[in-house]
N, CA, C and O of each residue as an XYZ file, in Angstrom:
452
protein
N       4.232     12.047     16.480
C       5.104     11.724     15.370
C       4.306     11.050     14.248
O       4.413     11.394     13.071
N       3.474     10.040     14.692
C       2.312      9.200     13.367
C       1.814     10.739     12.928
O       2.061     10.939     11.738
N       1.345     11.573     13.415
C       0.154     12.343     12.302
C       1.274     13.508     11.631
O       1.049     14.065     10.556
N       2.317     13.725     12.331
C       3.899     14.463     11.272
C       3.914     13.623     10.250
O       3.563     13.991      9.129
N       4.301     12.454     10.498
C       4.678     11.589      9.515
C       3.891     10.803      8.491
O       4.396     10.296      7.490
N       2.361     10.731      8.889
C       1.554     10.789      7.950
C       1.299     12.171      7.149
O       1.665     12.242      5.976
N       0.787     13.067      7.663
C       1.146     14.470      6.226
C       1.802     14.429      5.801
O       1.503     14.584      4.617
N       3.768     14.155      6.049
C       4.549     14.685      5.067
C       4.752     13.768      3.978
O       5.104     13.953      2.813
N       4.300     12.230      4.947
C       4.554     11.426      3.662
C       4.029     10.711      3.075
O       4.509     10.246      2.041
N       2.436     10.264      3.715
C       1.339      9.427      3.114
C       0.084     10.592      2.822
O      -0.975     10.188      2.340
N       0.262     11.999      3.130
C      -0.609     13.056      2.301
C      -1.752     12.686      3.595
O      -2.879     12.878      3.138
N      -1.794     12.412      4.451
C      -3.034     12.562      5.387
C      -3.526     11.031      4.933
O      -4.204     10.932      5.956
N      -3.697     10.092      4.441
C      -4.499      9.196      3.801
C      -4.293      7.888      5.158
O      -4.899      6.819      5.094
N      -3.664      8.121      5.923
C      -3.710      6.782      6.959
C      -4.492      7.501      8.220
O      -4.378      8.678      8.564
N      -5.486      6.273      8.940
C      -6.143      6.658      9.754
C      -5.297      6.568     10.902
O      -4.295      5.867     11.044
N      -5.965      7.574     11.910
C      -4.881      7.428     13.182
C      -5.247      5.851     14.483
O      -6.048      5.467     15.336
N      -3.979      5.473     13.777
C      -4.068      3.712     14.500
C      -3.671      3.980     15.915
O      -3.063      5.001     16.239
N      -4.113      2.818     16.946
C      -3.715      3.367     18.410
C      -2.252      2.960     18.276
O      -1.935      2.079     17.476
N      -1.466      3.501     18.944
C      -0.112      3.086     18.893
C       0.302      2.760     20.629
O       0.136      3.627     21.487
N       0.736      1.673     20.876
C       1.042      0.642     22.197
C       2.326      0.571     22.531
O       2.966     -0.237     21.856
N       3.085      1.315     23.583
C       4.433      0.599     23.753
C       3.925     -0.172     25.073
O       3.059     -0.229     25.946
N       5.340     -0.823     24.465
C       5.425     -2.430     25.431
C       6.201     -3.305     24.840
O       6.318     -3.440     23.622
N       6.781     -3.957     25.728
C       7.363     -5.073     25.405
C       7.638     -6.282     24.420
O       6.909     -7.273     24.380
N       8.954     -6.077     23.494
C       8.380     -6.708     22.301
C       9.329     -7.670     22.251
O      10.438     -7.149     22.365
N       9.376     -8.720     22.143
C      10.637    -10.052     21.914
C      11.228    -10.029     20.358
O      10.533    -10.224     19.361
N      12.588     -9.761     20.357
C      12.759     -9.709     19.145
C      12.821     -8.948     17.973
O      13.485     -9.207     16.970
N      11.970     -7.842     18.195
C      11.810     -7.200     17.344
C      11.169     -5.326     17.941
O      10.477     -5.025     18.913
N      11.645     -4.648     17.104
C      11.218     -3.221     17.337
C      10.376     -2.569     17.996
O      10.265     -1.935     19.046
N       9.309     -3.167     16.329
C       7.956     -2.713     16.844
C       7.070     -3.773     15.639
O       7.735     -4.648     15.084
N       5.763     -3.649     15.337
C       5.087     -4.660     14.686
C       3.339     -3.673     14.551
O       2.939     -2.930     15.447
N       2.721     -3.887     13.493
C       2.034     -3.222     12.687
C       0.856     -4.473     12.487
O       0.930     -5.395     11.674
N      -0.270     -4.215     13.494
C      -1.191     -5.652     13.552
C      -2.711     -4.801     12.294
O      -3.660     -4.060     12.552
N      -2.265     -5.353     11.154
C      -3.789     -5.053     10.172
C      -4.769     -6.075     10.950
O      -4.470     -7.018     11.681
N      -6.252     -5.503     10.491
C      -7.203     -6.940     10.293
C      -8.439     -6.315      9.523
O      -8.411     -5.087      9.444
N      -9.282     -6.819      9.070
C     -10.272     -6.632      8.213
C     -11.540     -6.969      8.945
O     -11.659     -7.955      9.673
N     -12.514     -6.051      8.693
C     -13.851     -6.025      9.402
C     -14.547     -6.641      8.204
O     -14.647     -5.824      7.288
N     -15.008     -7.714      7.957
C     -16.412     -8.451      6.919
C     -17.174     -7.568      6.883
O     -17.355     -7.140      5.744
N     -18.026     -6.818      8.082
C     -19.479     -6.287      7.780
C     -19.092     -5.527      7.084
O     -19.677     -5.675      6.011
N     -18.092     -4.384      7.024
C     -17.943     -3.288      5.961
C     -16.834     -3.532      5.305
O     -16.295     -2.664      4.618
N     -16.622     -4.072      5.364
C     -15.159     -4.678      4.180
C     -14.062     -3.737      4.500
O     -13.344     -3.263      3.619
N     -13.957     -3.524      5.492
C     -12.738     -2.654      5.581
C     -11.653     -3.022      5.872
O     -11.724     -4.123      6.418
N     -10.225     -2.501      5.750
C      -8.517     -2.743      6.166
C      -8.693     -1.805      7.425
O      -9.189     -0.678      7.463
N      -8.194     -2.513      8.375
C      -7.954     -1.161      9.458
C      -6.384     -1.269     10.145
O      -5.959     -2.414      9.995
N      -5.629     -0.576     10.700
C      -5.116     -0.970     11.832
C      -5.235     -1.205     13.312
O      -5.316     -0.336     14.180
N      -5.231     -2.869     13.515
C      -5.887     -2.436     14.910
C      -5.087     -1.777     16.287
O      -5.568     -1.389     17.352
N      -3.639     -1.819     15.801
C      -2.586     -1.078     16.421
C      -1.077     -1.515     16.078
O      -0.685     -2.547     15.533
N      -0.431     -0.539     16.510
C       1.385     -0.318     16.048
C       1.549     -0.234     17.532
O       1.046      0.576     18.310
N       2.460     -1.366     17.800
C       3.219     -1.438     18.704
C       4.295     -1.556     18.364
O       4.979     -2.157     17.535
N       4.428     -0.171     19.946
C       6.215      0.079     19.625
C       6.985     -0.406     20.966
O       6.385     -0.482     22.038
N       8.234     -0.700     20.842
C       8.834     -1.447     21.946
C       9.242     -0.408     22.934
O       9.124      0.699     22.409
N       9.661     -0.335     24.119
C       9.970      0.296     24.981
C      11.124      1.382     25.196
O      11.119      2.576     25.494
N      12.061      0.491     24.929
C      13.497      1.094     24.626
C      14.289      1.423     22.991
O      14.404      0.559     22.122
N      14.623      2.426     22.899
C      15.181      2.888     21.412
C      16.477      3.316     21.920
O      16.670      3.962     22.950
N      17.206      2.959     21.227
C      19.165      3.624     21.244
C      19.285      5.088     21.261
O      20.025      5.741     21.997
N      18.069      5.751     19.922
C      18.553      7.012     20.061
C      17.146      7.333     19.283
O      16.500      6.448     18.721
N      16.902      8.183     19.307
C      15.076      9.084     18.650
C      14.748      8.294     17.532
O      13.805      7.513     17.404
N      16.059      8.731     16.367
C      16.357      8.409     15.284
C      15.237      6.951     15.066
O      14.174      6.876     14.449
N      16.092      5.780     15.948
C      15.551      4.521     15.888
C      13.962      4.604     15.721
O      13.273      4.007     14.893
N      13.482      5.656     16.896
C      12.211      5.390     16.963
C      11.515      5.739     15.860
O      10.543      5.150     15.387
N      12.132      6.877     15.403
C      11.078      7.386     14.394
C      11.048      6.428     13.199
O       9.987      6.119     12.657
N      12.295      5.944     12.782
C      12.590      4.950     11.581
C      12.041      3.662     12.172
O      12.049      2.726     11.372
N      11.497      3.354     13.558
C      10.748      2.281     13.705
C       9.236      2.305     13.705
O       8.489      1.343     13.886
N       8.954      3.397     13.502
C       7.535      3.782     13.400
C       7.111      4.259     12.022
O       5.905      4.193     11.782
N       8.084      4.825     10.888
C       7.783      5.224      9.868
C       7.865      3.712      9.170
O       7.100      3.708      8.206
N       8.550      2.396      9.331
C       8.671      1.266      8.755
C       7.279      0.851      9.109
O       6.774      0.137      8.243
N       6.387      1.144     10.326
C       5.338      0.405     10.774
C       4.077      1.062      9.827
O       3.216      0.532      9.124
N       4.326      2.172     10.088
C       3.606      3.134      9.375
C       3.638      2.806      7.425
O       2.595      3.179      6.888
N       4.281      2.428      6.833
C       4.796      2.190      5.740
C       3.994      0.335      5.110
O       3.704     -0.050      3.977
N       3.864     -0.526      6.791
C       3.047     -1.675      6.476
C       1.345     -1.142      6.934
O       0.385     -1.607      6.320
N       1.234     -0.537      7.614
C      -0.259      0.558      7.753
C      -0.894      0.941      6.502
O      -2.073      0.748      6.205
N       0.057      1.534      5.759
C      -0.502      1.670      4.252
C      -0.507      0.971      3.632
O      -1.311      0.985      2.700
N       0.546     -0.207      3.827
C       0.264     -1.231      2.952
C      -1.119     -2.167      3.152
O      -1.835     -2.647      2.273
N      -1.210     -2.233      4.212
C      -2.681     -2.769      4.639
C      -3.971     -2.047      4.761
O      -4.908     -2.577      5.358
N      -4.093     -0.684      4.147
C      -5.665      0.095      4.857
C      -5.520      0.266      3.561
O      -6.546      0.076      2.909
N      -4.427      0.610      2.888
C      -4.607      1.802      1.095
C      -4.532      0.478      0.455
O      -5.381      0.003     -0.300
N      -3.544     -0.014      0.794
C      -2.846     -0.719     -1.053
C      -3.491     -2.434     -0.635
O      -3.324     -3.187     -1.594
N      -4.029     -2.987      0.336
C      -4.527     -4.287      0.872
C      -5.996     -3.721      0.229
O      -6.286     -4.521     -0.661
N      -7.104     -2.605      0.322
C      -8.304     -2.385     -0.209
C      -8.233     -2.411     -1.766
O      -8.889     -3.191     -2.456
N      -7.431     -1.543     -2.210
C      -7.158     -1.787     -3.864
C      -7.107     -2.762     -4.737
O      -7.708     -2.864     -5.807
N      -6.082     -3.742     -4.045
C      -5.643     -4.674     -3.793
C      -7.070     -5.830     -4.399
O      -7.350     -6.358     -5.475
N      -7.696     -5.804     -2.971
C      -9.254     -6.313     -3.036
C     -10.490     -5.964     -3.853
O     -11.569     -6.554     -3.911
N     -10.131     -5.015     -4.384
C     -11.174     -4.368     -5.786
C     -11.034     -5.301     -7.055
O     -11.895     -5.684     -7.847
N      -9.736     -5.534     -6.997
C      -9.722     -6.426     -8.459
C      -9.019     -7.923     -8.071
O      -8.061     -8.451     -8.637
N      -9.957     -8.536     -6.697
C      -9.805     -9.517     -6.368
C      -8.452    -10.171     -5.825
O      -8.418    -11.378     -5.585
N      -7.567     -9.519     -5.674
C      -5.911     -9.966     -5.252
C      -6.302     -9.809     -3.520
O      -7.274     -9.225     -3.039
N      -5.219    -10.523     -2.812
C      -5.121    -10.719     -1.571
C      -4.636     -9.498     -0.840
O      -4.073     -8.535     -1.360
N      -4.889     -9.638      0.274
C      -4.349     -8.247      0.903
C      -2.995     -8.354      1.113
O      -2.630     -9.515      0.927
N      -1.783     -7.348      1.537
C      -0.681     -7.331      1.504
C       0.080     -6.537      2.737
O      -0.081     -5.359      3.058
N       0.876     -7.426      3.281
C       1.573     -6.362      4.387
C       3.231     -7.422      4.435
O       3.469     -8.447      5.074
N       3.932     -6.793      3.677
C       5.019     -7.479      3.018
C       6.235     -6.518      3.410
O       6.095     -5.524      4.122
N       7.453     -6.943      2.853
C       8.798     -6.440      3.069
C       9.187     -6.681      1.306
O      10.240     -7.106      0.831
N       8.143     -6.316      0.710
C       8.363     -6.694     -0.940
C       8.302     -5.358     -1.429
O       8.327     -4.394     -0.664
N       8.201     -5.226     -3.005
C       8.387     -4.408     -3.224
C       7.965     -3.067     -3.213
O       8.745     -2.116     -3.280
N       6.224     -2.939     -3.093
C       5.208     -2.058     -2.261
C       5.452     -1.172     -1.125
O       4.972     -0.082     -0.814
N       6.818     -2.361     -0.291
C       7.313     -1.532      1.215
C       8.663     -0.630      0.536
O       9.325      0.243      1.097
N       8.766     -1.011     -0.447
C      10.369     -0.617     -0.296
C       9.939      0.976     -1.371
O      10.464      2.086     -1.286
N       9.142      0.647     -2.042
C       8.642      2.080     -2.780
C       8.730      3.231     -1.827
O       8.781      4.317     -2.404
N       8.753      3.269     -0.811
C       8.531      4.177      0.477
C      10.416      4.561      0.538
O      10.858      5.656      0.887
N      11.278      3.367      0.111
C      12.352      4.297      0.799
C      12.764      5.613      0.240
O      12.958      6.382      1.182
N      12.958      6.136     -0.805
C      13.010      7.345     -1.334
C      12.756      8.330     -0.709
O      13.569      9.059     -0.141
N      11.384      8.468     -0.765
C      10.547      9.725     -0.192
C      10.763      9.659      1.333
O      10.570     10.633      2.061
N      11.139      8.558      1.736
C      11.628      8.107      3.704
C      13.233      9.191      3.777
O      13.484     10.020      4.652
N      14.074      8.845      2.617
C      15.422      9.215      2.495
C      15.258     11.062      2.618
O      15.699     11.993      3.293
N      14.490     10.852      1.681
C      13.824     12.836      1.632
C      13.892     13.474      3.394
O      14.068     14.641      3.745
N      13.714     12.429      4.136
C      13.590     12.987      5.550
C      14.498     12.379      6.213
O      14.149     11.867      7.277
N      15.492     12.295      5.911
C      16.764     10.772      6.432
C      16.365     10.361      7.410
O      16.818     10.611      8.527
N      15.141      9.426      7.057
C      14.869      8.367      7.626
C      15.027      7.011      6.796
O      14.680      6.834      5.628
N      15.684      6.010      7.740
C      16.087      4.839      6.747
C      14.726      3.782      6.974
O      13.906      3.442      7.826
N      15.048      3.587      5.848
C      14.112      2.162      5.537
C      14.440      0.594      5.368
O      14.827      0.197      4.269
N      14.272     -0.402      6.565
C      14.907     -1.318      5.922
C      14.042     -3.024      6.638
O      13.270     -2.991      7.596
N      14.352     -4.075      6.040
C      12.927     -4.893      6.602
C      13.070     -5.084      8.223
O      12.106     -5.176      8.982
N      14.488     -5.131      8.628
C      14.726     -4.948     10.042
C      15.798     -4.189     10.539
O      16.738     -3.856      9.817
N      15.703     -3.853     11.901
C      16.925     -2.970     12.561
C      17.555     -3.568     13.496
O      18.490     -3.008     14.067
């Protein structure tokens, strides 16, 4: 589903992050960035997804939201860092640019489920 959902909607541009289910308190799933110094890079070091989903739907809209802070941290966190600004993995307005083109595939977008 990550490399569907990266072509149709980030154009190929996100690297393929490991993705972990397991057990999550609280919450869905969760989208861990971190940055390597020696090469200055944004990476993901993995998307963990929780175990149980209600219905597909959930999952995929819990993985396209994770997927959605992925770019916010590898694409728009490096850019970001070119002209000195901090990196970003937010529920601001950067994440929400995504719901549109998310809607294009009725998948919802929202900061939690």
């Amino acid at each position: 589903v990550h490399k569907m959902l990266n072509k149709y909607l980030f154009q190929g541009t996100l690297e393929r992050a490991p993705i972990r289910r397991r057990n999550l308190k609280d919450i869905w799933a969760q989208c861990d960035g971190r940055f390597d110094p020696g090469d200055g890079e944004f990476y993901t070091a993995e998307i963990s997804l929780g175990l149980f989903y209600p219905h597909k739907a959930m999952f995929v809209a819990a993985l396209a939201h994770e997927m959605v802070h992925q770019w916010q941290w590898e694409i728009l966190s490096a850019e970001r860092a070119e002209i000195g600004k901090d990196p970003i993995m937010s529920h601001g307005p950067s994440f929400y640019q995504w719901r549109k083109p998310l809607q294009k595939y009725m998948i919802p977008l929202a900061s939690k489920f």
